[in-house]
C-alpha positions as CSV (number, residue, x, y, z in Angstrom):
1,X,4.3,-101.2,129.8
2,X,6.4,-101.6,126.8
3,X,4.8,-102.9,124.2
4,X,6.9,-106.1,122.2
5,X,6.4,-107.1,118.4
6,X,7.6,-110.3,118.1
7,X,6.6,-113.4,120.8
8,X,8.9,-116.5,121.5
9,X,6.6,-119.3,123.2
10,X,8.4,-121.3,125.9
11,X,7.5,-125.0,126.3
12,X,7.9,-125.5,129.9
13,X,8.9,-123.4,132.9
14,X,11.2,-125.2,134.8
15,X,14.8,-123.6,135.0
16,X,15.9,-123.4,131.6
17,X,12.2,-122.2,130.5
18,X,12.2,-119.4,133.4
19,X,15.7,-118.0,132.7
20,X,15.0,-117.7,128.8
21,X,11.7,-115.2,129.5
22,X,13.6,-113.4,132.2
23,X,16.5,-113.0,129.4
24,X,13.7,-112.0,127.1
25,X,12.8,-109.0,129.1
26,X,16.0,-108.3,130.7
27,X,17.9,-108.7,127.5
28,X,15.6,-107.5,124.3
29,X,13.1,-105.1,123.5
30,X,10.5,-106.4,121.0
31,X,10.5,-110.1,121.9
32,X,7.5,-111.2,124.1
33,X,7.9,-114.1,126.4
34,X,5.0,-116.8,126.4
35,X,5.9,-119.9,129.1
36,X,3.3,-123.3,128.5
37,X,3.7,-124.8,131.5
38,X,1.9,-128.2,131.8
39,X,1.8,-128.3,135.7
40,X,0.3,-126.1,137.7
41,X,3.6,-124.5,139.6
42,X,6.9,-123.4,138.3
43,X,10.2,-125.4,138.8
44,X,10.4,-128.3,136.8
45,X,12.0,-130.8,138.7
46,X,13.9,-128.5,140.2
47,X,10.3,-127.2,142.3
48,X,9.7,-127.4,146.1
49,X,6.5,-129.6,147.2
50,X,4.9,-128.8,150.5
51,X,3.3,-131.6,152.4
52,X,1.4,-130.4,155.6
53,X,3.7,-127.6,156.3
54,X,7.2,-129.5,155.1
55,X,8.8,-128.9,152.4
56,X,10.4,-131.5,149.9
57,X,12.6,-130.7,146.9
58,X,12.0,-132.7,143.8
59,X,16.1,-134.4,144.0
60,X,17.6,-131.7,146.5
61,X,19.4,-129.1,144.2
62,X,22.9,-127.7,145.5
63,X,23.2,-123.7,144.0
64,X,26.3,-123.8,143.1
65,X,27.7,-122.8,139.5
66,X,31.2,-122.0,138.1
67,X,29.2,-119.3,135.9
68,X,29.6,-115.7,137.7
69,X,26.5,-114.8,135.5
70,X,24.1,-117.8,137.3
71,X,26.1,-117.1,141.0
72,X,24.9,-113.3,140.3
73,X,21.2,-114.0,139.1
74,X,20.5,-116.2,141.9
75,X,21.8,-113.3,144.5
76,X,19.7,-110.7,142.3
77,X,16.6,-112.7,143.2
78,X,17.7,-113.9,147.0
79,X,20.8,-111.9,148.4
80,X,23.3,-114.0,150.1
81,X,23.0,-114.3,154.4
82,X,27.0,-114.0,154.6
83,X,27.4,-111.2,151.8
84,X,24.7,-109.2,153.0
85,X,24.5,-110.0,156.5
86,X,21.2,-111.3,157.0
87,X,19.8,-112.9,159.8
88,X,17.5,-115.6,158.1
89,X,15.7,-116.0,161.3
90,X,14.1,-112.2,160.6
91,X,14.2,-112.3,156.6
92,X,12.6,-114.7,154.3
93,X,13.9,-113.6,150.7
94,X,17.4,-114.7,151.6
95,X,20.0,-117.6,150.2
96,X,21.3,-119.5,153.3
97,X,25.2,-120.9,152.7
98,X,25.2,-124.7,153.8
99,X,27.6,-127.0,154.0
100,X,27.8,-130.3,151.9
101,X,27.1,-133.0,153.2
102,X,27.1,-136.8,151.7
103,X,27.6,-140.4,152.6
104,X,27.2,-143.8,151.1
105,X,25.2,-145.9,153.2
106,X,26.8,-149.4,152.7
107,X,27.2,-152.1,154.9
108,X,24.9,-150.6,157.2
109,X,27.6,-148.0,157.8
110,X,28.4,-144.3,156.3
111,X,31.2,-143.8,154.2
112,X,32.0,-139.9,152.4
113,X,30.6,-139.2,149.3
114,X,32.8,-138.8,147.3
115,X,35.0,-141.2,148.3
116,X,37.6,-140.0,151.1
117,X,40.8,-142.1,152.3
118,X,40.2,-140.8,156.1
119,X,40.4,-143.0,158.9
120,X,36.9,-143.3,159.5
121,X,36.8,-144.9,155.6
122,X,39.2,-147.5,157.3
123,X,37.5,-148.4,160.1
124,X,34.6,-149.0,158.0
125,X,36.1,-151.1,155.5
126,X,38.3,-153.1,157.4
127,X,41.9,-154.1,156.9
128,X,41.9,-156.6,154.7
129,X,39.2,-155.0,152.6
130,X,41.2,-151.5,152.4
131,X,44.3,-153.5,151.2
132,X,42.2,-155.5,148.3
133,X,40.5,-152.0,147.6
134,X,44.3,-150.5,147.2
135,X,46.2,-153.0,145.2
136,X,43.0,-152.9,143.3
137,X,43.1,-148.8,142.3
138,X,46.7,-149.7,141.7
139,X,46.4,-152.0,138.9
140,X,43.7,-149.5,137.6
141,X,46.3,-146.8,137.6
142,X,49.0,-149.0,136.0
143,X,46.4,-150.9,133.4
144,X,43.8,-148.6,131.7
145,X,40.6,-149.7,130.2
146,X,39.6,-148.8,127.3
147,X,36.7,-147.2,128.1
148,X,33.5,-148.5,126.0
149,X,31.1,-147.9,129.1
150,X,30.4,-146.5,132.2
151,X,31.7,-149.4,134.4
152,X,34.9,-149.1,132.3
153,X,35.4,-145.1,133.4
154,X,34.9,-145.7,136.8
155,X,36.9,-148.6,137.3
156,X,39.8,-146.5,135.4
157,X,39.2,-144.1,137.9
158,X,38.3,-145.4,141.7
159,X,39.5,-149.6,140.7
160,X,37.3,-152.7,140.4
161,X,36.9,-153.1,144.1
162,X,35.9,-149.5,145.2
163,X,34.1,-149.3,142.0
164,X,32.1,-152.6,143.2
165,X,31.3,-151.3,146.7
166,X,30.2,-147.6,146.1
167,X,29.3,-147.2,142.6
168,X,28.3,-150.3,140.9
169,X,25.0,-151.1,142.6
170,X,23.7,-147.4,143.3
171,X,24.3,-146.8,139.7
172,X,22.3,-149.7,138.4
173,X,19.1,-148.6,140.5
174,X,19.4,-145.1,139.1
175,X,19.3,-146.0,135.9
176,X,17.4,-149.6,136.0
177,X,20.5,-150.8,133.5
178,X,23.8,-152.3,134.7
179,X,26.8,-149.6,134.5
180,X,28.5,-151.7,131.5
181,X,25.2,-151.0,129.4
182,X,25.4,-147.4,129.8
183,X,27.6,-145.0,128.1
184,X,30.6,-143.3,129.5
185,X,29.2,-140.3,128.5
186,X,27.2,-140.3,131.7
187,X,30.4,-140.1,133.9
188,X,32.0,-137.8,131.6
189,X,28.8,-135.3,132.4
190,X,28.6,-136.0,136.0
191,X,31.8,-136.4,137.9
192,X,34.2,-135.4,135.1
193,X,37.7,-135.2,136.4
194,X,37.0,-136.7,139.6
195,X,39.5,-139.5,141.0
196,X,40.5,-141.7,144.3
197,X,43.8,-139.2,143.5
198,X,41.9,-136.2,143.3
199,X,39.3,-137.2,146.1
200,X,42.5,-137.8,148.3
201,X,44.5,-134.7,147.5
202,X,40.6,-132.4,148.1
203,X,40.4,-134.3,151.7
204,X,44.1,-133.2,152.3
205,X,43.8,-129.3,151.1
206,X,46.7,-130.1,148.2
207,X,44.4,-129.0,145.3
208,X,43.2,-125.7,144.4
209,X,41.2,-126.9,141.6
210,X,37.5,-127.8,143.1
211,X,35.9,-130.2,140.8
212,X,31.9,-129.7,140.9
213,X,31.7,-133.0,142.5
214,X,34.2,-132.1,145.6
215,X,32.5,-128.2,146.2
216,X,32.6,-128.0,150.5
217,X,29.4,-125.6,150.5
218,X,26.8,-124.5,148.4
219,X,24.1,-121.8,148.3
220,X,20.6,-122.9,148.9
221,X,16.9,-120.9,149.4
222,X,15.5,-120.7,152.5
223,X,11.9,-122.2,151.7
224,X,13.7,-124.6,148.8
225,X,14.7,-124.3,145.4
226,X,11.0,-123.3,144.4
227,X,11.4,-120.0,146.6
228,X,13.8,-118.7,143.9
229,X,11.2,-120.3,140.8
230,X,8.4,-118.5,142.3
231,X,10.2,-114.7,142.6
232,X,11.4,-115.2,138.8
233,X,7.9,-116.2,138.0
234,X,6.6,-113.1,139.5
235,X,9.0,-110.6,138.3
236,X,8.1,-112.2,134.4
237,X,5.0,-111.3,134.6
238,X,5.8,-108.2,136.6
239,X,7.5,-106.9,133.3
240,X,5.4,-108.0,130.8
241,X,5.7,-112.2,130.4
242,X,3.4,-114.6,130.3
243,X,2.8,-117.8,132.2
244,X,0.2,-120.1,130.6
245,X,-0.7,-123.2,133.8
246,X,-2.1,-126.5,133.2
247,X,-1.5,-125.9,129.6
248,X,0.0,-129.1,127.9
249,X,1.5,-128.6,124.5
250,X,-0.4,-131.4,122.3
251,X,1.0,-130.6,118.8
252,X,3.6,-128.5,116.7
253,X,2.7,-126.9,113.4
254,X,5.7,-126.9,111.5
255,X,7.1,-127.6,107.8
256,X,10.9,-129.2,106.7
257,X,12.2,-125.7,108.4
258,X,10.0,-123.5,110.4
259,X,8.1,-124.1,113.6
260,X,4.4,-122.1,112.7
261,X,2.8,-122.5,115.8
262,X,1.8,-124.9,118.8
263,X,-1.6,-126.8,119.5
264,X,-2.3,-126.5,123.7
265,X,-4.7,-127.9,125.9
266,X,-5.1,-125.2,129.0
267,X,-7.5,-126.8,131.6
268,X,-9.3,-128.8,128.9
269,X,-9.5,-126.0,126.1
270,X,-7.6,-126.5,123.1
271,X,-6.0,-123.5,121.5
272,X,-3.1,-122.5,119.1
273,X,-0.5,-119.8,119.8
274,X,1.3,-118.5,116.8
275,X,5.0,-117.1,117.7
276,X,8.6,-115.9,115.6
277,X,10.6,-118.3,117.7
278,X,9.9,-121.3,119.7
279,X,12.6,-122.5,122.8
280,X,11.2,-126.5,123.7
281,X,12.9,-128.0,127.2
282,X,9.8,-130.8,126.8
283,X,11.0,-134.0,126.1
284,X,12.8,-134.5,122.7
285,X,11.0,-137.8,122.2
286,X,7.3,-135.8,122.7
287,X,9.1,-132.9,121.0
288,X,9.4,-134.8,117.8
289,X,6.3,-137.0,117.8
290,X,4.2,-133.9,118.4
291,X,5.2,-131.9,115.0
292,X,2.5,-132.1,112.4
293,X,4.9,-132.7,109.3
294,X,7.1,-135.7,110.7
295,X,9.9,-137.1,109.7
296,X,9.3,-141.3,110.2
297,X,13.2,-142.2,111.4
298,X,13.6,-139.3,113.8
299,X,10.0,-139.9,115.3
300,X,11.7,-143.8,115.3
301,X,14.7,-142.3,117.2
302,X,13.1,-139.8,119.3
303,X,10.2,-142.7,120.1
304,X,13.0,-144.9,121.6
305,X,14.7,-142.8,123.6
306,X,15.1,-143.6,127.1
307,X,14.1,-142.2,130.7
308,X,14.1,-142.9,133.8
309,X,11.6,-141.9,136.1
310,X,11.3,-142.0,140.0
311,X,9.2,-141.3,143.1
312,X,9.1,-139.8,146.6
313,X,8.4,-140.6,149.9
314,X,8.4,-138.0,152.8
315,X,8.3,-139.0,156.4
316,X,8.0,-136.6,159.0
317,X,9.3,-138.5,162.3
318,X,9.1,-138.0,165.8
319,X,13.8,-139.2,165.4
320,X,15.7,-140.2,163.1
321,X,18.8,-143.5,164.3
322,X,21.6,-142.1,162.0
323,X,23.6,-139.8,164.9
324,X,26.9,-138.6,165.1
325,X,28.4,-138.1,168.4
326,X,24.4,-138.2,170.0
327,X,23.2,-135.7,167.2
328,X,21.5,-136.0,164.1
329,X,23.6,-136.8,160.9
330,X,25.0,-133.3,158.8
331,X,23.9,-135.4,155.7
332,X,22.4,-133.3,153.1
333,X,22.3,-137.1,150.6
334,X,22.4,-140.8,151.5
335,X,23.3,-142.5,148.7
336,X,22.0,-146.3,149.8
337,X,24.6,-148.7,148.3
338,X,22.9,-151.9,149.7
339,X,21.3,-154.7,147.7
340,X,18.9,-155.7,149.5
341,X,16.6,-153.1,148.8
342,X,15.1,-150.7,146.3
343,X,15.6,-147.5,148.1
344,X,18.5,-145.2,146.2
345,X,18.9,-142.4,148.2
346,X,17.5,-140.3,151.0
347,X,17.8,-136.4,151.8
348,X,17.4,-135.0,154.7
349,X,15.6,-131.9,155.0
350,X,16.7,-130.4,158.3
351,X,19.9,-130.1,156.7
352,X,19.2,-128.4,153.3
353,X,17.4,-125.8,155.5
354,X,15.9,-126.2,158.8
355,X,13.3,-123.5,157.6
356,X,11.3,-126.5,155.4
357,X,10.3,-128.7,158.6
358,X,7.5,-127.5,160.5
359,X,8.7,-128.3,163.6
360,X,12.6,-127.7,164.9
361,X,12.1,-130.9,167.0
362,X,11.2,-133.1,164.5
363,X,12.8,-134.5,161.3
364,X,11.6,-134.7,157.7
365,X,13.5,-136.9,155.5
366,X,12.7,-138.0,151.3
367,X,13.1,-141.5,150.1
368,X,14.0,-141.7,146.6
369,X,13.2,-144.5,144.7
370,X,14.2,-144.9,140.7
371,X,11.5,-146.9,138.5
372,X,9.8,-146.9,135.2
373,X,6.4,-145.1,134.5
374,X,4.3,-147.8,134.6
375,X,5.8,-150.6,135.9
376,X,5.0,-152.2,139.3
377,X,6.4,-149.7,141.8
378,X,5.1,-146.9,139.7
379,X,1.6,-148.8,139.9
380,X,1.7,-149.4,143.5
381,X,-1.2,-147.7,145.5
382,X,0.4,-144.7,148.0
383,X,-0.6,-147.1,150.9
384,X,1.4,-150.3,149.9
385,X,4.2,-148.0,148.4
386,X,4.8,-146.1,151.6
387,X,4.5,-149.4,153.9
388,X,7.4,-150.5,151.8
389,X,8.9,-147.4,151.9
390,X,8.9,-147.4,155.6
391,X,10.0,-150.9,156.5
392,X,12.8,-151.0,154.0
393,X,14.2,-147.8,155.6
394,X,13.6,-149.8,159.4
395,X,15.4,-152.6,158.0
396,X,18.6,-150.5,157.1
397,X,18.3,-149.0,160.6
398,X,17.7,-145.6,159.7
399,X,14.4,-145.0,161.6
400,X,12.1,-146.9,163.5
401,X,8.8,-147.3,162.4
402,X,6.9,-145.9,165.5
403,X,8.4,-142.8,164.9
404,X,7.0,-142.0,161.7
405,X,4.1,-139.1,162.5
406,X,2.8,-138.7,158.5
407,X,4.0,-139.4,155.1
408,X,3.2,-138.6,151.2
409,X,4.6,-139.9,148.0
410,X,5.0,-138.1,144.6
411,X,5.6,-139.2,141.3
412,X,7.8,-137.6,138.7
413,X,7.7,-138.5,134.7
414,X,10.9,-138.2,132.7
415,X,13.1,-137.1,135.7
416,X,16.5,-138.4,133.8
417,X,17.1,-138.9,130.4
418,X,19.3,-141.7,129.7
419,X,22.0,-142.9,127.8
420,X,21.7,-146.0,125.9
421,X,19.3,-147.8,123.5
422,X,18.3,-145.2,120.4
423,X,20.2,-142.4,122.3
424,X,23.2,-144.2,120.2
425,X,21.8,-142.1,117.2
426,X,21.3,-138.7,119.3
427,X,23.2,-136.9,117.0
428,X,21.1,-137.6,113.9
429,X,18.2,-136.1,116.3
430,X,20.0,-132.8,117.2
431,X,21.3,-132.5,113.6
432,X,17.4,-132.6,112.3
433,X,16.1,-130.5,115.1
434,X,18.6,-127.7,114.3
435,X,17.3,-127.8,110.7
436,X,14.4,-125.2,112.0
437,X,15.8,-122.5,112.1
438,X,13.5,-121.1,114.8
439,X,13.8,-123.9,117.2
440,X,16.0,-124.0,120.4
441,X,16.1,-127.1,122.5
442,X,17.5,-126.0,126.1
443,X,17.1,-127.6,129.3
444,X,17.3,-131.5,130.4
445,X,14.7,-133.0,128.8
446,X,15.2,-130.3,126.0
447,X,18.4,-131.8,125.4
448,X,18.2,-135.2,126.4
449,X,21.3,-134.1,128.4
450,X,21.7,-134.7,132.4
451,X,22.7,-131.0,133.4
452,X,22.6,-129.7,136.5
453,X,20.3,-126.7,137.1
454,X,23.1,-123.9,136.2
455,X,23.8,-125.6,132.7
456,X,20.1,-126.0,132.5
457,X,19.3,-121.8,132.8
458,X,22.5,-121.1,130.5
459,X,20.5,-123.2,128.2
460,X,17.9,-120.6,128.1
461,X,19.8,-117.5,128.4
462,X,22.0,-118.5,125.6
463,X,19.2,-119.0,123.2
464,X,18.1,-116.1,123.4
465,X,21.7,-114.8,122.6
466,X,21.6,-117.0,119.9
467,X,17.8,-114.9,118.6
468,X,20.0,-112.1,119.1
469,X,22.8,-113.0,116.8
470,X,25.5,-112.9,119.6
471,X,26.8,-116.8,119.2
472,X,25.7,-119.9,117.0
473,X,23.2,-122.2,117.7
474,X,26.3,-124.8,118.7
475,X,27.0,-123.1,121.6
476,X,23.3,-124.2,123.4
477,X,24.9,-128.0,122.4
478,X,28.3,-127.2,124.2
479,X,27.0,-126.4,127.3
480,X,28.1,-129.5,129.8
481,X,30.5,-130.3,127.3
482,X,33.1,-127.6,127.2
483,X,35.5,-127.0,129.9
484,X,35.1,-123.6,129.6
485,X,31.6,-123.8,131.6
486,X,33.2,-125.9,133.9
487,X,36.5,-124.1,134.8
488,X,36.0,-120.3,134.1
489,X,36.3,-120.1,138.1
């Protein structure tokens, strides 16, 4: 095995973390990739739980990128069923194609996600609530916000009453903050160009131009995202990587420029691991409050900067009430619009790949529920949290409770950063992070930036072309900001 003279530790191995060492050894010849992963799996948030032979994705994560380099290193690692004609059914290492699916849950009824002007949208809204919801996106149209919030891009885009019925409550779970308290730079990030025009002219095949948020079908592994985690895992240390498990990072040696080394715990041992470079997707606000020479207004910043955590419930049930035409729902997502309760959105697990429920006859579904590490939902036993769980989802009609055969619940810390409170200041945090010149902050948490998966990997595999002198250290910054990662295809 070749033998590498300089190291670059890797502080977490979720996607950004994974595709940085596989750039490492793909990309370089001297530079030795060492992943700290606190957990004891691969994936990040992006991982695949089983739960007595089901599987359940940590928020369900559509493969699809604008990028040809991501589209081509997720086929490298799990060839495409349609490209390469494979019968899933007889091969495992495969990418099955599936079709997107969404819907609003609201009024106890199902409306397209994104929002569609079809006639079942009609039916479901009524008459004289489709007339309000027009004149409405009219007098959007004609008279534009200015937009100092979130509420205020939305409501430019979709009108006050559309914007009441499918956004405004949703949003406010997610985020535990009402959408006029969060900046527009949330919507900016996440739906982009989207529009009630550009929704309508997608549903009628006028456009060409697929915004992320309208894509028809996505790429998806057959045993879940964590398939694909797992094979890049392997192949890393296949060709020379390491992968350091249950190993939390606990401090960072560094002076006004330089990162030396980091202080971990790996199951209970503490140790240090010296390195040349150092690429962090851990949390800026631990990032910054681990160093050993701190600065007191960033650790101030970095201390106060937001997240939002959540939790999951699987149920594995005999049925499931949502049909259509006397057969389950296509619904990869439910986003649950209602008020009067806590649940924010459901997946269905059949439909992301019916390879991740144990048995074809029955149905597995994930109740997602957005909270605050340590408040009361977080602090809820499993028992109590699941019972509520379960009749909340009865109550809305989606199951019945006799039909639930077993359950589970997960927690997950730090799942979105967000953007108010000190995140105001971000910028005074990036500027002082990008003072060491041997630091790279890549991923979601590494960034404090909501990418999707893609953006998260480009992350990492543009660091490393920023070690290797090929762009500036701007570029990791850009990524979910320019168009051209957005448009190139």
């Amino acid at each position: 095995m070749q033998t590498r003279d300089k190291t670059a530790v890797i502080i977490g191995a979720g996607p950004a973390g994974l595709a940085a060492a596989y750039a490492f050894l793909t990309e370089t010849n001297d530079i030795k990739p060492i992943l700290v992963e606190k957990s004891d799996s691969v994936g990040g948030i992006s991982k695949t739980v089983f739960f007595d032979g089901n599987g359940i994705d940590i928020g369900g994560h559509r493969m699809f990128s604008k990028n040809q380099q991501i589209v081509d290193l997720w086929e490298y690692f799990l060839p495409d069923e349609i490209k390469n004609n494979i019968n899933p059914d007889e091969q495992d290492i495969v990418m099955l194609r599936r079709k997107r699916f969404s819907e609003i849950f609201y009024l106890r009824k199902l409306f397209a996600y994104p929002i569609s002007m079809s006639l079942k949208t009609f039916k479901n809204m009524g008459l004289k609530r489709t007339i309000i919801a027009g004149f409405s996106y009219l007098k959007s149209a004609i008279f534009k916000r200015k937009e100092n919030n979130l509420e205020d891009f939305m409501i430019n885009r979709f009108g006050k009453v559309l914007y009441s019925m499918f956004f405004e409550s949703y949003t406010e779970k997610v985020w535990g903050r009402h959408p006029r308290n969060i900046s527009k730079e949330w919507g900016e990030q996440r739906i982009k160009g989207l529009s009630l025009v550009k929704a309508v002219l997608n549903a009628l095949h006028l456009t060409k131009k697929k915004e992320t948020t309208l894509i028809e079908e996505f790429s998806y592994p057959k045993y879940g995202c964590g398939q694909l985690w797992n094979l890049m895992a392997c192949k890393i240390v296949e060709l020379g990587g390491e992968i350091h498990y249950n190993s939390e990072v606990v401090g960072i040696c560094n002076d006004d420029n330089k990162i030396y080394s980091v202080k971990i715990i790996e199951n209970g041992e503490e140790k240090y691991i010296d390195a040349d470079y150092f690429l962090s997707s851990m949390p800026i606000k631990d990032l910054v409050c681990c160093m050993t020479n701190k600065n007191d207004d960033m650790v101030k910043i970095a201390s106060d900067l937001p997240y939002r955590d959540y939790m999951l419930v699987g149920l594995y049930l005999n049925d499931l009430s949502l049909k259509e035409n006397g057969k389950l729902t296509h619904d990869c997502w439910i986003y649950i619009q209602e008020p009067d309760v806590k649940l924010g959105r459901m997946q269905i697990m059949n439909n992301w790949s019916p390879y991740l429920v144990k048995d074809k006859d029955k149905i597995f579904i994930s109740l997602e529920y957005f909270c605050n590490e340590g408040d009361e939902y977080w602090n809820m036993s499993d028992e109590d949290f699941i019972k509520m769980a379960v009749d909340e989802t009865a109550k809305l009609g989606i199951i019945k409770k006799e039909d639930v055969i077993n359950s589970t619940r997960l927690r997950v810390q730090k799942a979105y950063p967000a953007y108010f409170d000190s995140y105001i200041d971000f910028d005074k945090i990036r500027e002082y992070l990008d003072k060491f010149e041997n630091l790279y902050c890549i991923g979601r948490n590494g960034q404090h930036r909501y990418n999707n998966m893609d953006h998260s990997m480009l992350t990492g595999m543009e660091a490393v072309n920023v070690i290797l002198g090929k762009v500036t250290k701007d570029v990791l910054w850009n990524i979910n900001a320019e168009q051209e990662y957005h448009e190139s295809k």
